[in-house]
C-alpha positions in Angstrom: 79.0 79.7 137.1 82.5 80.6 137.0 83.7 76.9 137.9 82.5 76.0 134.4 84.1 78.9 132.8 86.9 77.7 134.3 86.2 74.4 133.3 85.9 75.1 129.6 88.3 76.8 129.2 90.6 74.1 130.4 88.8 71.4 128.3 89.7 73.5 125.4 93.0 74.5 126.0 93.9 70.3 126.3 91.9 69.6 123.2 94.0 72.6 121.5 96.8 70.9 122.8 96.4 67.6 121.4 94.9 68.5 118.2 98.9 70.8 117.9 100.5 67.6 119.2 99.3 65.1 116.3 99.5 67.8 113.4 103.4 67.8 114.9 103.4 64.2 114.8 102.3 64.2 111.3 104.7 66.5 110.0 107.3 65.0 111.9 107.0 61.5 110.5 105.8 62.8 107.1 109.5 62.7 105.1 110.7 65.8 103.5 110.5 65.9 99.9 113.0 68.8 99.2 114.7 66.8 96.9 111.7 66.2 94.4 110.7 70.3 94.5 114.8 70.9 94.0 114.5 69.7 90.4 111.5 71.8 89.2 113.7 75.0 90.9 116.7 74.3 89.2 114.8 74.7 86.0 113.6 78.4 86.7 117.6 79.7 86.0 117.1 78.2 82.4 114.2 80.5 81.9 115.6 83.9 80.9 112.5 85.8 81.6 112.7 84.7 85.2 117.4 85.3 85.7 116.5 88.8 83.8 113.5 89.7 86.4 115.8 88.3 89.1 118.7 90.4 87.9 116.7 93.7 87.5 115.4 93.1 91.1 118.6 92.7 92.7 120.4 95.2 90.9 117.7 97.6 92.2 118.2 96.5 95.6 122.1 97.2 94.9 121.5 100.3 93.6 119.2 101.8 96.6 121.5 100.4 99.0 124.6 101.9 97.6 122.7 105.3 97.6 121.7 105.1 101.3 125.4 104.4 102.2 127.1 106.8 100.4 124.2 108.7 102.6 125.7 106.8 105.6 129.6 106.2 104.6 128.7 103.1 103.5 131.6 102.3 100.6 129.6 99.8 97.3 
């Protein structure tokens, strides 16, 4: 009984294994399209909802870590 535990669990570790192999294949030989998704990115910074959301965030981020240095000795 254990021999075809054994067995199947072998069978479906290689069939695992090949199924990872070709998705691999296929997104190795797919080409990258960064290029086409660049241009609808660069048009977020011309919407000012999105640069002042971006700015609040970051300058919240900024804030909280200048306040845990001074905590620390960090200088901001």
């Amino acid at each position: 009984m254990s021999g075809k535990w054994v067995i199947l669990a072998f069978v479906l570790a290689v069939t695992t294994t090949l199924i990872n192999t070709a998705i691999f294949v296929g997104q190795f030989s797919t080409p990258a399209s960064a290029r086409v998704s660049g241009t609808n990115s660069s048009k977020l910074l011309d919407d000012e909802d999105f640069v002042d959301g971006l700015t609040k965030l970051v300058r919240k981020n900024v804030r909280s870590y200048c306040t845990v240095g001074k905590r620390n000795g960090i200088d901001c």
